[in-house]
VMD Tcl script that builds the backbone (N, CA, C; Angstrom):
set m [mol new atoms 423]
animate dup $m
set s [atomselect $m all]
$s set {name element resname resid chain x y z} {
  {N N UNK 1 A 189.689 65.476 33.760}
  {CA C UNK 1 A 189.251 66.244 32.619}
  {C C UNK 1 A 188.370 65.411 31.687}
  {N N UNK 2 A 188.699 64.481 31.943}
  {CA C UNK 2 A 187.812 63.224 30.463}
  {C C UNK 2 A 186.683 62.965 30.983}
  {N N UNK 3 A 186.319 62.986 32.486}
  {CA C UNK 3 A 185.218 62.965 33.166}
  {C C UNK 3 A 184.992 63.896 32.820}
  {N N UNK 4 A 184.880 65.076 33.163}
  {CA C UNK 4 A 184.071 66.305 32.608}
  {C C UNK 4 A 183.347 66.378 31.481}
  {N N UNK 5 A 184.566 66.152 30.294}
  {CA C UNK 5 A 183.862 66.299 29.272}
  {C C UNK 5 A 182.675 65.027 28.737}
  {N N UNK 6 A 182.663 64.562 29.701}
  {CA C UNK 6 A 181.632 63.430 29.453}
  {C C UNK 6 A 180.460 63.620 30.347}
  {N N UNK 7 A 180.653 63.803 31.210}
  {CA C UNK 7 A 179.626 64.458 32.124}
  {C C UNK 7 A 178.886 65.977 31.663}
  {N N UNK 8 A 179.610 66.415 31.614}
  {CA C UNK 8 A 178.880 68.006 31.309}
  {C C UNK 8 A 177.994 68.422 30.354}
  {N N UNK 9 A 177.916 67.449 29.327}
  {CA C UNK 9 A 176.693 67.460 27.925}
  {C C UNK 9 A 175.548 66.957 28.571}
  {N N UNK 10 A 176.015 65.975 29.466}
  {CA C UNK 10 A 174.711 65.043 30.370}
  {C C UNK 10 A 174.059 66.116 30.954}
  {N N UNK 11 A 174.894 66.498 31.653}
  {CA C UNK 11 A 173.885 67.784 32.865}
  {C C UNK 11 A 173.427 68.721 32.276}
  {N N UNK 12 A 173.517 69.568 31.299}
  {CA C UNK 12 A 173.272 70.459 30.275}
  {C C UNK 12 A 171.994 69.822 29.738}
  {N N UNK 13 A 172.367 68.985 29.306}
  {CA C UNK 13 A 170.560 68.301 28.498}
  {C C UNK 13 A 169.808 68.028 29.598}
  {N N UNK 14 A 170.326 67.377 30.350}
  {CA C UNK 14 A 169.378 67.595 32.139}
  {C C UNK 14 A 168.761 68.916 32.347}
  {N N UNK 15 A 169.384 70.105 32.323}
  {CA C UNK 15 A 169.118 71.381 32.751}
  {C C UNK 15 A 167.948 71.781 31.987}
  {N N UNK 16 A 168.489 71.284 30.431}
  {CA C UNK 16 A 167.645 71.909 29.323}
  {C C UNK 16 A 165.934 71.568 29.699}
  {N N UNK 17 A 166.652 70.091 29.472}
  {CA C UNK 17 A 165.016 69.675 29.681}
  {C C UNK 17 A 164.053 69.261 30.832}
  {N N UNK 18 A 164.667 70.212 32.092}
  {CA C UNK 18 A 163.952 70.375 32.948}
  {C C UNK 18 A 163.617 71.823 33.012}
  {N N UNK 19 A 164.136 73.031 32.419}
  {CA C UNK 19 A 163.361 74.380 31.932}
  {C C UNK 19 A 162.857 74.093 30.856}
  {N N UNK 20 A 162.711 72.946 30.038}
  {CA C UNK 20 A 161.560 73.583 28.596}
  {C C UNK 20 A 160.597 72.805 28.956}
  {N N UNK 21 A 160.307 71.736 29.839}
  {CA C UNK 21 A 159.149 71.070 29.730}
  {C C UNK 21 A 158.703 71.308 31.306}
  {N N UNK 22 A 157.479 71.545 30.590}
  {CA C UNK 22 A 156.355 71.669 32.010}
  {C C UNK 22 A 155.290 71.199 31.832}
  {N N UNK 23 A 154.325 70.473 32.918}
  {CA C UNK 23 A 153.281 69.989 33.131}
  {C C UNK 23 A 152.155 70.950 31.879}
  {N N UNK 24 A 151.532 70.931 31.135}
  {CA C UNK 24 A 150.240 71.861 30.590}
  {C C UNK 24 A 148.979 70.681 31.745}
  {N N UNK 25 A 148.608 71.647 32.251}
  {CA C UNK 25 A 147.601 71.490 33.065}
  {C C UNK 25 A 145.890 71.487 32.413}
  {N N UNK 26 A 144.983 70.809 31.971}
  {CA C UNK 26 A 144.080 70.783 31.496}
  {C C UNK 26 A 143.309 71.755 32.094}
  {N N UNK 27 A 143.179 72.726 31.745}
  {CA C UNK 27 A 141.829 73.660 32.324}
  {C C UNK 27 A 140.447 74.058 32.129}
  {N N UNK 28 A 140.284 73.221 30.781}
  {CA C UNK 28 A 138.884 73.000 30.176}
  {C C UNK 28 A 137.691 72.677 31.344}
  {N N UNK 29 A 136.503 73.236 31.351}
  {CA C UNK 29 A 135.431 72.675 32.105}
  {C C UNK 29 A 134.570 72.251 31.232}
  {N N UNK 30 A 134.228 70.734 31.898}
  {CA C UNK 30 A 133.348 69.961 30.569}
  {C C UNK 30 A 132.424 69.087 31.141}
  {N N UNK 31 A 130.924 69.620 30.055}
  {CA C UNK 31 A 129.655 69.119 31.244}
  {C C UNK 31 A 129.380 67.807 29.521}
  {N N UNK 32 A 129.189 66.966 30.587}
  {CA C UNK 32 A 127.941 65.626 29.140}
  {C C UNK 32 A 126.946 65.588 29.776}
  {N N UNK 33 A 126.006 65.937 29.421}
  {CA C UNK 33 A 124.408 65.862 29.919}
  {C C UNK 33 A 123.970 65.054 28.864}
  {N N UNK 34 A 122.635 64.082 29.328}
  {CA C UNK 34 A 122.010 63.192 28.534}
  {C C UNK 34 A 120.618 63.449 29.094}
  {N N UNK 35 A 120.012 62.869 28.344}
  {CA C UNK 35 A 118.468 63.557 28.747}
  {C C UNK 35 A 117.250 61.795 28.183}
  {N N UNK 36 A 116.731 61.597 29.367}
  {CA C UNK 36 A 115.738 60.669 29.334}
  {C C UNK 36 A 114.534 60.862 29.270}
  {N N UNK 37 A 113.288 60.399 28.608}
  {CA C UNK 37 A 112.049 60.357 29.050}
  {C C UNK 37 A 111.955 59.845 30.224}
  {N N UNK 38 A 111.266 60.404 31.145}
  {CA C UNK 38 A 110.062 59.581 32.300}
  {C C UNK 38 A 108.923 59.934 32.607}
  {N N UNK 39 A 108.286 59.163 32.740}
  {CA C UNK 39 A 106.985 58.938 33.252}
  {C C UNK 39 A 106.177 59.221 34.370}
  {N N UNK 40 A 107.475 59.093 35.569}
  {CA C UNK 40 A 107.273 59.802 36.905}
  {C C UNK 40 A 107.845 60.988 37.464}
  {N N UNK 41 A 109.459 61.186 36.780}
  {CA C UNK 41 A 110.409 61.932 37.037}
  {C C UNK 41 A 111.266 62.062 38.262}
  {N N UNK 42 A 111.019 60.452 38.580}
  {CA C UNK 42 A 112.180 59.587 39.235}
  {C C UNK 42 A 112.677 58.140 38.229}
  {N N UNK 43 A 112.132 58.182 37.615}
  {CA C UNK 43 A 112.612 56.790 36.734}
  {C C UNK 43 A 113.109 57.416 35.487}
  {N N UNK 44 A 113.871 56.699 34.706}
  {CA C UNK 44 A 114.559 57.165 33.308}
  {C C UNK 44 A 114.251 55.693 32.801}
  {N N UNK 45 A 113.363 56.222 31.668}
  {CA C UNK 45 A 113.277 55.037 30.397}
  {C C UNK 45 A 114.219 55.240 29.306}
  {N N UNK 46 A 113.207 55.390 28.010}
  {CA C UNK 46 A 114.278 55.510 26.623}
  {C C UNK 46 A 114.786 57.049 26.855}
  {N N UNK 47 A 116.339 57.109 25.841}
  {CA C UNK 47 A 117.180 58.360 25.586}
  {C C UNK 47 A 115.986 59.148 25.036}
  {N N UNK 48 A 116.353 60.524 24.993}
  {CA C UNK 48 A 115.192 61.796 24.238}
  {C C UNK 48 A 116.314 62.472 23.097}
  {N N UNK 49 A 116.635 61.595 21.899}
  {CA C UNK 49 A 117.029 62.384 20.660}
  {C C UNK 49 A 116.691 63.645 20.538}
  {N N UNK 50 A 117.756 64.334 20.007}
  {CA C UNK 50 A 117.130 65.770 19.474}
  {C C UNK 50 A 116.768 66.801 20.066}
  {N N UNK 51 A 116.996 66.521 21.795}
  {CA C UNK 51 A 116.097 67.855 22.386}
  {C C UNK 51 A 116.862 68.957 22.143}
  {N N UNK 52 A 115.939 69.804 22.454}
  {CA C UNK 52 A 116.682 71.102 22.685}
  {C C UNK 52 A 116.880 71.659 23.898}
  {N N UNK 53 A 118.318 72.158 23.752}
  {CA C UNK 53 A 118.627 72.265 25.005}
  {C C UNK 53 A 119.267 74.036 25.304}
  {N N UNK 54 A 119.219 74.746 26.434}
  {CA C UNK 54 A 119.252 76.108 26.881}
  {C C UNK 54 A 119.788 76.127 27.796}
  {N N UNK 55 A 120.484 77.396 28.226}
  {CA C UNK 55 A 121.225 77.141 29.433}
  {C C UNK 55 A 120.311 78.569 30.403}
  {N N UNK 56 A 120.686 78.747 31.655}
  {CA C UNK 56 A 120.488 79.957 32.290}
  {C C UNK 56 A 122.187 79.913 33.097}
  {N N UNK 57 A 122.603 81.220 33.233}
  {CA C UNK 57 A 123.594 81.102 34.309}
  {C C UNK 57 A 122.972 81.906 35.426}
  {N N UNK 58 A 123.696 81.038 35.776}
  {CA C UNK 58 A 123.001 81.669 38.230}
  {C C UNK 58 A 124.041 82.975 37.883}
  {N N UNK 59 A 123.262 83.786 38.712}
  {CA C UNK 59 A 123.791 84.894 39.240}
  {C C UNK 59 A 125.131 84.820 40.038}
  {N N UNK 60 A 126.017 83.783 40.262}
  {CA C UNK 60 A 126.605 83.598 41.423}
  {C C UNK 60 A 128.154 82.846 40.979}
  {N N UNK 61 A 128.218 82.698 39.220}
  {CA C UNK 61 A 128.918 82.315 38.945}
  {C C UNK 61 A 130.499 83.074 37.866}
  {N N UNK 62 A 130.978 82.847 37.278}
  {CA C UNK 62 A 132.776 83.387 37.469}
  {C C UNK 62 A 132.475 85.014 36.792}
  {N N UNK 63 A 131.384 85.140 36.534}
  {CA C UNK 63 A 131.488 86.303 35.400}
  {C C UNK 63 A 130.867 86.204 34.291}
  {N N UNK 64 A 131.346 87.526 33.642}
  {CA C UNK 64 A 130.749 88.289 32.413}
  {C C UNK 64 A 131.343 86.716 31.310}
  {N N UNK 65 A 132.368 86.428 31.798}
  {CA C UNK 65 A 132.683 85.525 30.579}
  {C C UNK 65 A 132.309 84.339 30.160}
  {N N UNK 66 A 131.536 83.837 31.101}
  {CA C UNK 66 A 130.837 82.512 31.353}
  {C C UNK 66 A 129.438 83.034 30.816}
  {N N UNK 67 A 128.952 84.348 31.043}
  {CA C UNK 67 A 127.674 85.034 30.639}
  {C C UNK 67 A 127.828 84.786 29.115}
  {N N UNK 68 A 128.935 85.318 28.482}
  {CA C UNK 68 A 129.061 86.170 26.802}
  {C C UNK 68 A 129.123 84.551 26.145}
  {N N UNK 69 A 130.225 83.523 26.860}
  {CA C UNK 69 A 130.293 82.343 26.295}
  {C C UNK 69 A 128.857 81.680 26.171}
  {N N UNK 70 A 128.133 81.488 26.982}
  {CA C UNK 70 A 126.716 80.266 26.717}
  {C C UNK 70 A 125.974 81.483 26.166}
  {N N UNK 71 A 125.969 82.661 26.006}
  {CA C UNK 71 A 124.985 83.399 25.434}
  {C C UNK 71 A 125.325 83.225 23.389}
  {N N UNK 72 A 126.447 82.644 23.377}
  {CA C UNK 72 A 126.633 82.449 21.879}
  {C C UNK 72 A 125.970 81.121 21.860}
  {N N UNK 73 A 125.788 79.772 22.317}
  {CA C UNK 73 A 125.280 78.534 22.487}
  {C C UNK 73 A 124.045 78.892 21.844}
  {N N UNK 74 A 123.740 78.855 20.615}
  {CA C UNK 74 A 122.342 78.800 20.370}
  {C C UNK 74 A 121.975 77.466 19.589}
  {N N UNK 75 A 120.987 77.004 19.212}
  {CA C UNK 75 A 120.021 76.020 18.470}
  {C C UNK 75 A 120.644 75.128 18.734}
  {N N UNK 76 A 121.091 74.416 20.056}
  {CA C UNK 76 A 122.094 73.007 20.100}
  {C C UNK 76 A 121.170 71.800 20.914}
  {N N UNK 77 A 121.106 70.671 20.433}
  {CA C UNK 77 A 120.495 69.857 20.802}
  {C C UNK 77 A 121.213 68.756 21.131}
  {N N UNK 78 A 120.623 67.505 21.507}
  {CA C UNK 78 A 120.990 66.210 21.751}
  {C C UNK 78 A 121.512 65.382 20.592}
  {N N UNK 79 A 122.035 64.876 20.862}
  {CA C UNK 79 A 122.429 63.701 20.024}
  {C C UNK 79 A 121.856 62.667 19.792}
  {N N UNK 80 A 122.028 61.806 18.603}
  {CA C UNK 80 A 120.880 60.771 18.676}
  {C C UNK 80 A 120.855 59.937 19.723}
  {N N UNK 81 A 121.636 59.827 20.511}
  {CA C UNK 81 A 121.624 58.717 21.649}
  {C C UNK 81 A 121.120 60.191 23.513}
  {N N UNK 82 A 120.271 60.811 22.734}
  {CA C UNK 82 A 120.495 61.992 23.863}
  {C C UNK 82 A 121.418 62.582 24.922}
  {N N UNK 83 A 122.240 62.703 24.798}
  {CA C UNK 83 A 123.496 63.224 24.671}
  {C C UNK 83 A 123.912 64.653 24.405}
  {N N UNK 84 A 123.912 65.486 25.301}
  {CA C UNK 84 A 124.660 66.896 24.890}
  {C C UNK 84 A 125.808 67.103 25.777}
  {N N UNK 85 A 127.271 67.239 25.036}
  {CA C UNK 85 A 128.677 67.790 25.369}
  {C C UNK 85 A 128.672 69.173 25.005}
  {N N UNK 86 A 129.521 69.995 25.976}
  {CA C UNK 86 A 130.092 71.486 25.956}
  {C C UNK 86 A 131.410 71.141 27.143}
  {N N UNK 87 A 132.040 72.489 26.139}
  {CA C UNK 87 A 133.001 73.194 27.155}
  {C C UNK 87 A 132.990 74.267 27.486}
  {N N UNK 88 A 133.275 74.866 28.506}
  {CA C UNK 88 A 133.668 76.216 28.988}
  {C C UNK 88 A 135.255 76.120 29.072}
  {N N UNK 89 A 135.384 77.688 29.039}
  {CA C UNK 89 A 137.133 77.737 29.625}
  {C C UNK 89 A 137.422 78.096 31.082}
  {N N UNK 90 A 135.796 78.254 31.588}
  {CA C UNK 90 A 135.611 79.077 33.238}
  {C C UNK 90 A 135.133 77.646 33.671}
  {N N UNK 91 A 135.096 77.663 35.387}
  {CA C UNK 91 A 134.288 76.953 36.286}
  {C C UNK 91 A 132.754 77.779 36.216}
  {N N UNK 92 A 131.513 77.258 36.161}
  {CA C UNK 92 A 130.313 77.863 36.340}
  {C C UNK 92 A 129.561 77.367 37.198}
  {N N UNK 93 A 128.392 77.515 37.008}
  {CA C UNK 93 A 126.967 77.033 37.870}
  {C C UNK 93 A 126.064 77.472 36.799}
  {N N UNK 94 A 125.573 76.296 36.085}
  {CA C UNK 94 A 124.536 76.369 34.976}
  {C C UNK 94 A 123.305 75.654 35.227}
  {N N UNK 95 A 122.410 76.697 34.655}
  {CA C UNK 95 A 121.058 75.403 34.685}
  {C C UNK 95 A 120.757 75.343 33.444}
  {N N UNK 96 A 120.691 74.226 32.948}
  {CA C UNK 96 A 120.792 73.113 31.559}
  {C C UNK 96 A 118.769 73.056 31.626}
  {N N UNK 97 A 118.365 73.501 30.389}
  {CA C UNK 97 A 116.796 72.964 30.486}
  {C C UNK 97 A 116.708 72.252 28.656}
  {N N UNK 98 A 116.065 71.253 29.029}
  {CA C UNK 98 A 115.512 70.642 27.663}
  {C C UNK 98 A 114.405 70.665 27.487}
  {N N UNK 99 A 113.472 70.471 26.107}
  {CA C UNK 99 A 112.549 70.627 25.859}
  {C C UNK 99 A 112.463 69.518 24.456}
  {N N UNK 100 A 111.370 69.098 24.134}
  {CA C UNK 100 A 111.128 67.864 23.274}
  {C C UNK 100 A 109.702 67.984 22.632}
  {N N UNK 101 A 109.556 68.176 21.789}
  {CA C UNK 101 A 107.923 68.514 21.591}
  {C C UNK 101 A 107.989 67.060 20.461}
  {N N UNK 102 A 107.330 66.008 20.414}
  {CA C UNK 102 A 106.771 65.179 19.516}
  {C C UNK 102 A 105.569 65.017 18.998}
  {N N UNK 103 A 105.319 64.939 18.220}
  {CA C UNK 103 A 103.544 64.704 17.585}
  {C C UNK 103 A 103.968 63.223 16.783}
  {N N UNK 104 A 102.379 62.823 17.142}
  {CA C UNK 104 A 102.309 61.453 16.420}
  {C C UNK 104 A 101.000 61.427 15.323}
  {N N UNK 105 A 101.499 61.020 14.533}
  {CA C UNK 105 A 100.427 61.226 13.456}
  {C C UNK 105 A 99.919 59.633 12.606}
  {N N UNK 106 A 99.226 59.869 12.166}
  {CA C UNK 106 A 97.651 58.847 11.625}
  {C C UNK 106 A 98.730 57.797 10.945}
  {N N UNK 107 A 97.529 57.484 10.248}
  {CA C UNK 107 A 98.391 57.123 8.624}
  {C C UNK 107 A 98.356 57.687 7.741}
  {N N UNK 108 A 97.593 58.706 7.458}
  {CA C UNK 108 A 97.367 59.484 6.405}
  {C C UNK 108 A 98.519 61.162 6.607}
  {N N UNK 109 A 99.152 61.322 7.607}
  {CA C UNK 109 A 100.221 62.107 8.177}
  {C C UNK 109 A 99.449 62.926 8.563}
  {N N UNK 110 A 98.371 62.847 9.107}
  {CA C UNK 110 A 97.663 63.707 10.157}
  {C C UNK 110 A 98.085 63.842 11.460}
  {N N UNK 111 A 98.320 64.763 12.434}
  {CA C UNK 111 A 98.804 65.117 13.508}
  {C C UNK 111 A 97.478 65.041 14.404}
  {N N UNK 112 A 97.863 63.496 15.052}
  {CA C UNK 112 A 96.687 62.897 15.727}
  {C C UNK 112 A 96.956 63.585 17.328}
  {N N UNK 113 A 98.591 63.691 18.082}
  {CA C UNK 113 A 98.639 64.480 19.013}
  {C C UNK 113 A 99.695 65.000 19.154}
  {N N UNK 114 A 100.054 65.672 19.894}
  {CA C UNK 114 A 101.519 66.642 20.099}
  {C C UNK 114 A 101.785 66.582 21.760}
  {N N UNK 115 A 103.364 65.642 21.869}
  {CA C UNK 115 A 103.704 65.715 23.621}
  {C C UNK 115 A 104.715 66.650 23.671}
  {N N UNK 116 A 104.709 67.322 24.670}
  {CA C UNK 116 A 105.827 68.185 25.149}
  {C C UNK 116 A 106.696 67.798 26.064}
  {N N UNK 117 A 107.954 67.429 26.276}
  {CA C UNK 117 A 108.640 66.846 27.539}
  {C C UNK 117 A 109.258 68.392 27.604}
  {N N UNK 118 A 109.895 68.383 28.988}
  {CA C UNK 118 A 110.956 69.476 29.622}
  {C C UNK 118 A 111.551 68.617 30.441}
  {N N UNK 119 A 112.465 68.904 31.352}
  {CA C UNK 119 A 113.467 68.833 31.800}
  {C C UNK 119 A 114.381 69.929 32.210}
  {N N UNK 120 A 115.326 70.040 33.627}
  {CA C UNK 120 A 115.806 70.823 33.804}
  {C C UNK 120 A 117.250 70.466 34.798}
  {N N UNK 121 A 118.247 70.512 35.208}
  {CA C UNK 121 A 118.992 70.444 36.121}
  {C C UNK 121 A 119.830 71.109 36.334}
  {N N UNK 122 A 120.971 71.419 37.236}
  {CA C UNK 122 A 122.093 72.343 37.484}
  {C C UNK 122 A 123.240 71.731 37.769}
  {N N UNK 123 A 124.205 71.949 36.854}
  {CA C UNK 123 A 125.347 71.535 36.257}
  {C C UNK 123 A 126.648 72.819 37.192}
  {N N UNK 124 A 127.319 72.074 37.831}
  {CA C UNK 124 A 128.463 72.942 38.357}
  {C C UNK 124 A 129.562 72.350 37.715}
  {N N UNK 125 A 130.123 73.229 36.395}
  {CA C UNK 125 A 131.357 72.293 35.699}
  {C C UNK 125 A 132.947 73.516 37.008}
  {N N UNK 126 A 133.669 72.365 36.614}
  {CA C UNK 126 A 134.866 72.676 37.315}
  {C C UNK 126 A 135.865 72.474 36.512}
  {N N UNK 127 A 136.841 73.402 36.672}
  {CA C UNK 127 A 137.779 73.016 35.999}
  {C C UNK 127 A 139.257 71.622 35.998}
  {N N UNK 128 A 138.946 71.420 34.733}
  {CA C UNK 128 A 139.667 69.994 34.520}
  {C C UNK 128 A 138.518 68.763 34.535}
  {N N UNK 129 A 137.741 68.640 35.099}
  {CA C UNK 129 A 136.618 68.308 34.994}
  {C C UNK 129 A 135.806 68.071 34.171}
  {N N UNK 130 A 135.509 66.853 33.911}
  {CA C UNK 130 A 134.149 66.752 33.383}
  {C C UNK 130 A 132.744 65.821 34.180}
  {N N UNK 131 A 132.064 66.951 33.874}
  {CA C UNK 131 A 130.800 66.937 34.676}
  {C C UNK 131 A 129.555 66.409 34.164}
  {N N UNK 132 A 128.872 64.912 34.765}
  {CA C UNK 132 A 128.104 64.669 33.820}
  {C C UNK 132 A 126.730 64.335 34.821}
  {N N UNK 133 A 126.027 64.850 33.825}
  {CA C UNK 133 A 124.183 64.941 34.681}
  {C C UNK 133 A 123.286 64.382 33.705}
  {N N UNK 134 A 122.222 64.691 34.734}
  {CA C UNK 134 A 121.001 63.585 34.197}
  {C C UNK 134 A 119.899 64.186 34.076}
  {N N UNK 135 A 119.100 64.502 33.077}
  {CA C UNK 135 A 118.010 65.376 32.723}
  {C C UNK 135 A 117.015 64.224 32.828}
  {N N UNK 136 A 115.551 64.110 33.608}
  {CA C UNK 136 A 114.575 63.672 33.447}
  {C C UNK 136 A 113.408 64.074 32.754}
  {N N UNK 137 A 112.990 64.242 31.422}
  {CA C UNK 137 A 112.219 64.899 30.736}
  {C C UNK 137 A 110.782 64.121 30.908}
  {N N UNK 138 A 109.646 64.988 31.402}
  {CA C UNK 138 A 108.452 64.194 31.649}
  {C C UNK 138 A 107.734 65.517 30.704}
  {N N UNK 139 A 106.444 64.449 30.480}
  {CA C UNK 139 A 105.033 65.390 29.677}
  {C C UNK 139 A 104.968 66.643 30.284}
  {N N UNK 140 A 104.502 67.416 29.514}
  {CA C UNK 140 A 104.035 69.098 30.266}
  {C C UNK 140 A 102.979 69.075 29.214}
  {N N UNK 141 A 101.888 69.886 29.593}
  {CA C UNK 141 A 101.729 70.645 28.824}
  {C C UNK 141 A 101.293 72.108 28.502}
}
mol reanalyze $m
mol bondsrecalc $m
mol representation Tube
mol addrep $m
């Protein structure tokens, strides 16, 4: 009997706290894209601060909800070290495009010229995941 009652609080808190605790499973999908100038658009020089960045979703990915989510994503750019983080709560298939317009001007703050970079790639975030790509932004014009 003295065993019992010494034992049986043990197994009880055993029981307990193997029904209240469970694994939470991370299900976030999470893309870091960074975005470089180049020159050829196989090489990456300096980061591209500030771009702006857009998404398209492929036809081919989880749904309407992955649609309604990046369709709220508006005016979001890079970071000063070019750098753009998101999450989804779905797995997708995104295509990520940047764009960079710079002008360089005189000394007198005259706008001597104006470069345009773009950039584009396709980002498959997964869930639990984080997914990170590489934007090569070259001149367009």
């Amino acid at each position: 009997m003295k065993n019992l009652r010494f034992f049986l609080p043990i197994v009880v808190a055993v029981v307990v706290a193997v029904l209240f605790t469970q694994c939470k499973k991370d299900h976030s999908c999470n893309m870091k894209v960074t975005c470089y100038y180049s020159s050829n658009g196989m090489d990456a020089d300096s980061v591209v601060p500030f771009a702006l960045i857009s998404f398209d979703t492929v036809k081919y990915n989880s749904g309407l909800a992955v649609d309604t989510a990046i369709s709220r994503v508006q005016n979001v750019k890079t970071d000063a070290f070019g750098v753009f983080t998101y999450t989804l709560k779905y797995p997708a298939l995104l295509i990520v495009n940047a764009l960079k317009i710079d002008t360089i001007l005189d000394l007198d703050s005259n706008i001597v010229a104006i470069n345009k970079y773009t950039g584009t790639t396709q980002v498959q975030v997964n869930e639990g995941e984080t997914t990170e790509k590489t934007i090569l932004m070259v001149a367009t014009n």
